[in-house]
C-alpha positions as CSV (number, residue, x, y, z in Angstrom):
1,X,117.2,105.0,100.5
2,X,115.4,104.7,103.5
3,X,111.1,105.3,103.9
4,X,109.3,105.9,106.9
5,X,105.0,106.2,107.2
6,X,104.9,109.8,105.4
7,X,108.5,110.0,103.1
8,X,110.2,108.2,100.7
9,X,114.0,109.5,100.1
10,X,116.0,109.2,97.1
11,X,114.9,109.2,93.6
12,X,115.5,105.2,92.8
13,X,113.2,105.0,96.3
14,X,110.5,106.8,94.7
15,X,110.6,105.0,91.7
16,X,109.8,102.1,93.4
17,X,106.8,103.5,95.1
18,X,105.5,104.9,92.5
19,X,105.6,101.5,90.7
20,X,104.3,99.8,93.8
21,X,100.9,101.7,93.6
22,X,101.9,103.7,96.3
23,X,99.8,107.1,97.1
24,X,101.7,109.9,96.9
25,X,100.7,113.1,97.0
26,X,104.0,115.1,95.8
27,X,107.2,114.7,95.3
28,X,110.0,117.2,96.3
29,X,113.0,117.6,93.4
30,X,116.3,119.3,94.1
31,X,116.9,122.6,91.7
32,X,119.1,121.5,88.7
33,X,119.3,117.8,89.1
34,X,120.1,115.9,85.4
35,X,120.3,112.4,85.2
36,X,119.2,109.2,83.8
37,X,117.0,108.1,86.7
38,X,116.0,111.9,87.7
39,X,114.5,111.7,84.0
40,X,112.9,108.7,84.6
41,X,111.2,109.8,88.2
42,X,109.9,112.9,86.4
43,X,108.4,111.4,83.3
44,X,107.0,108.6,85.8
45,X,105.5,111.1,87.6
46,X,103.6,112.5,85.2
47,X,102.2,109.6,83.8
48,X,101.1,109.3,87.1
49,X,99.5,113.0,87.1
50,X,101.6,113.1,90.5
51,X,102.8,116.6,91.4
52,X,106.3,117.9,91.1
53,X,108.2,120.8,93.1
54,X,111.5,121.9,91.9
55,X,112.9,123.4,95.2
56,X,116.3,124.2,97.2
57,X,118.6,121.7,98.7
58,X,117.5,123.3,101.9
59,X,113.9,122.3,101.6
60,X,115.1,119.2,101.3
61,X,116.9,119.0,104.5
62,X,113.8,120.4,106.5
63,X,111.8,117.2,105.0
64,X,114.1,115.7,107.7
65,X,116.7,113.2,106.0
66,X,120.2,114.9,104.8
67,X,120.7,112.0,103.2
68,X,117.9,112.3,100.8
69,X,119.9,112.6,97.3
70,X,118.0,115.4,95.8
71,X,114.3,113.4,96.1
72,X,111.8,113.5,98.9
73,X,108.4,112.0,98.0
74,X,105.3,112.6,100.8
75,X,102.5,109.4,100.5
76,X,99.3,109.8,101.6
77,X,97.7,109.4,104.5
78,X,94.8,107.4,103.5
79,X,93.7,105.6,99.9
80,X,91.8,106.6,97.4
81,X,88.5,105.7,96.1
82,X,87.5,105.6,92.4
83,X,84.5,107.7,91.5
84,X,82.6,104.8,90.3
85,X,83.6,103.0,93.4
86,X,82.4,105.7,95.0
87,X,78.8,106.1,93.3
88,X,78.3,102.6,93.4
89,X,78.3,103.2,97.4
90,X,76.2,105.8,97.0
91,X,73.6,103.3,95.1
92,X,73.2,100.9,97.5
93,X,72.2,103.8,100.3
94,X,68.7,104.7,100.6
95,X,69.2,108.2,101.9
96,X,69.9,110.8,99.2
97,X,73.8,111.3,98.2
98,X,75.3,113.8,99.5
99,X,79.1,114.8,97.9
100,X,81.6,117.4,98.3
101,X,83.6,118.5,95.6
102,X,86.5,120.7,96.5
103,X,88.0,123.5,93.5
104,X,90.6,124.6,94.4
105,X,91.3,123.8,98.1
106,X,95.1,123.8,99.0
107,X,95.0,124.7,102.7
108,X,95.7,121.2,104.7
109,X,93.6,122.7,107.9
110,X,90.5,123.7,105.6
111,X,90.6,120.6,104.1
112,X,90.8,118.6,107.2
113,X,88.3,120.7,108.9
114,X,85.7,120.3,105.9
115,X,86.4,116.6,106.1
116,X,85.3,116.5,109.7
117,X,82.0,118.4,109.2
118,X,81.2,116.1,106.0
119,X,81.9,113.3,108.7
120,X,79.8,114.6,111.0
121,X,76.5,115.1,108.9
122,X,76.8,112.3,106.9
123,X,78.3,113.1,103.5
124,X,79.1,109.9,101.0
125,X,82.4,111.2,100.4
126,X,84.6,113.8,99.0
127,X,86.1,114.5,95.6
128,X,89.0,116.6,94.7
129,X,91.2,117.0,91.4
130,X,94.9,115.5,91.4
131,X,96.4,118.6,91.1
132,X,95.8,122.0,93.0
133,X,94.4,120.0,96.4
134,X,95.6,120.3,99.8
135,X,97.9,116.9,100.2
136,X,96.3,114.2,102.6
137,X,98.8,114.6,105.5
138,X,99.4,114.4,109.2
139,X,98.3,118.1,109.6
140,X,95.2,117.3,106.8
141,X,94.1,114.1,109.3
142,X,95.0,115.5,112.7
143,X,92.3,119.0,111.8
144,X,89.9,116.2,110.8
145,X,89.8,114.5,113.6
146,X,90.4,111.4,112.4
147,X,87.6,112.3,110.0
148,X,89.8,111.5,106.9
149,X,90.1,107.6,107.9
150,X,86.4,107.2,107.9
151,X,85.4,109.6,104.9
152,X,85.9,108.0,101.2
153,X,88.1,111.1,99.4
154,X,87.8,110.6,95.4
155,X,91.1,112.0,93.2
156,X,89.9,112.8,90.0
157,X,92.2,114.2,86.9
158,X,89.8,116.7,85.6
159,X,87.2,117.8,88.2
160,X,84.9,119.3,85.1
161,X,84.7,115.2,84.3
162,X,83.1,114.3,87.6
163,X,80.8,116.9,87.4
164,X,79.5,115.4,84.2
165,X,80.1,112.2,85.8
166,X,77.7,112.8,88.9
167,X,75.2,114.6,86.5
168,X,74.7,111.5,84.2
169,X,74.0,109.6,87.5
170,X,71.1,112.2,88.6
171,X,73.0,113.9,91.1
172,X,72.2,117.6,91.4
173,X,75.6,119.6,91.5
174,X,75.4,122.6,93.7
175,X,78.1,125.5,93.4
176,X,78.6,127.7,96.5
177,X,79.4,131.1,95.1
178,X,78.9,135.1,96.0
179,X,78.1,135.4,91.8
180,X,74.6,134.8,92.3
181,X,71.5,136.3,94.3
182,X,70.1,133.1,95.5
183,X,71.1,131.7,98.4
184,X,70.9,128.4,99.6
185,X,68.0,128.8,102.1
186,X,66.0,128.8,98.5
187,X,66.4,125.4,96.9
188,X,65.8,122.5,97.1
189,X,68.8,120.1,99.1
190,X,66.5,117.0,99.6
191,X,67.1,115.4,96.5
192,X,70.8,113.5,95.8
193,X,73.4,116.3,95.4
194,X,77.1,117.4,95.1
195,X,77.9,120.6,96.7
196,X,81.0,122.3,95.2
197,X,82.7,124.4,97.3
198,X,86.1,126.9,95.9
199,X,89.4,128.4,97.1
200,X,88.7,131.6,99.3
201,X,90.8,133.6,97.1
202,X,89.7,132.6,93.7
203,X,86.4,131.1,94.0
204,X,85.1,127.8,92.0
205,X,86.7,128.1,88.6
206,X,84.8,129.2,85.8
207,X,84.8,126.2,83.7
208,X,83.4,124.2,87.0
209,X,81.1,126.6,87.7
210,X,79.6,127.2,84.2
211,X,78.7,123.4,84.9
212,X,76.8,123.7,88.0
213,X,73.0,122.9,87.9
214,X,72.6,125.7,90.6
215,X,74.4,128.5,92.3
216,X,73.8,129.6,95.6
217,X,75.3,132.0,98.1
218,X,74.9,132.2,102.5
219,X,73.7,135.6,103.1
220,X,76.6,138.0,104.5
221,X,75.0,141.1,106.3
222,X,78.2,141.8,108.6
223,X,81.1,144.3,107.4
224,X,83.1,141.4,106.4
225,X,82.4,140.1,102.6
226,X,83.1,136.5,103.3
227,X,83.5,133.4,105.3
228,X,86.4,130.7,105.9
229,X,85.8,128.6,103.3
230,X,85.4,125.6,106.0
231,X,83.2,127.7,108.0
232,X,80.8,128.1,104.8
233,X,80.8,124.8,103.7
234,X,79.5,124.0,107.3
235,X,76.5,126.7,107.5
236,X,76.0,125.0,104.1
237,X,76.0,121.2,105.0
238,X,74.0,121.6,108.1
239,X,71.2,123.6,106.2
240,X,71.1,119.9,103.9
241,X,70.6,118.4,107.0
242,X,67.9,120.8,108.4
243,X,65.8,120.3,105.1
244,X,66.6,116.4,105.0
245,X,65.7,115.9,108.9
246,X,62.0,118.3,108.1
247,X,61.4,115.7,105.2
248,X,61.6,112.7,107.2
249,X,59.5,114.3,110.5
């Protein structure tokens, strides 16, 4: 089967990738498909903690190959960084780090437009879990402007580990939630730190947020309880910058 810069088609095609070290973000798996090499895709797959969607021939078809033989596989646009890869970049800056760490963030245009801000202020890099994260695609780098080439982007398998990770390395870890009085305008964003920011609907998780060295909150006067989660990691990223900038006058 045939590949082309975002898809892989056909399940013997995937394999391949997959064994290549190619990045890819999910893979798309025809409803009731049973064989030997559909076995071996899947099992493949999740020794490679690479998400699976069991789905309708018709998906398939919209993926944009008819001839796809029940297996469509979307790479990445961009590769990965390691966390210690990552931190070690982070040691040899002499500003303070600054991280992102996104629970929970599925929606490719929030994802892209948080990677564009993190861009623009100077953020180290971004870290998100292997499962539940908006894929790096197309849509993910066109709402980033380009952002997503330049930014290092971390996939971790448990994102409760990099948060011990980054706190064994003296990096503060900073969850942005409404489940706290304190806003953000109160503490201290000077010092090297990871700002954690959750799904609209759900929040940060409650195992990742039990974790955090400090919560913190934007204060929300208006009739409307809450902001894009895009447009609240920016108010949030840009106050980092306000304190950092007042530091160094």
């Amino acid at each position: 089967m045939k590949e082309n810069n975002q898809l892989i088609y056909g399940i013997r095609a995937i394999i391949e990738g997959l064994n290549a070290g190619k990045e890819i973000e999910k893979i798309y798996l025809k409803k009731g498909l049973q064989s030997e090499l559909y076995k071996e895709l899947t099992n493949l797959a999740t020794r490679k903690n690479v998400p699976v969607s069991y789905v309708p021939e018709e998906k398939l078809y919209k993926l944009g190959d008819r001839n796809h033989q029940g297996a469509v596989a979307v790479v990445s646009e961009i590769s990965y960084i390691t966390i210690e890869k990552l931190l070690d970049q982070v040691a040899e800056k002499t500003t303070p780090a600054l991280l992102l760490l996104l629970d929970g963030i599925t929606d490719v245009r929030n994802f892209g437009a948080i990677a564009r801000t993190a861009a623009c202020v100077g953020a180290d890099g971004i870290i998100i879990p292997k499962n539940g994260s908006a894929p790096v695609n197309a849509d993910a780098v066109k709402t980033s402007a380009g952002a997503l080439f330049s930014i290092p982007v971390c996939k971790v398998d448990h994102l409760k580990d990099a948060v011990y990770y980054l706190q064994s390395s003296g990096i503060k870890t900073i969850a942005a939630t409404e489940k706290t009085n304190r806003n953000i305008y109160g503490i201290d964003l000077t010092e090297p730190l990871a700002i954690i920011m959750g799904a609209e609907d759900k929040g940060i998780s409650e195992s990742i947020l039990k974790l955090a060295d400090e919560k913190a909150s934007l204060p929300i006067s208006g009739n409307i309880a809450s902001l894009n989660v895009s447009v609240a990691c920016g108010a949030i990223l840009f106050e980092v910058v306000r304190q950092r900038v007042n530091v160094e006058m």
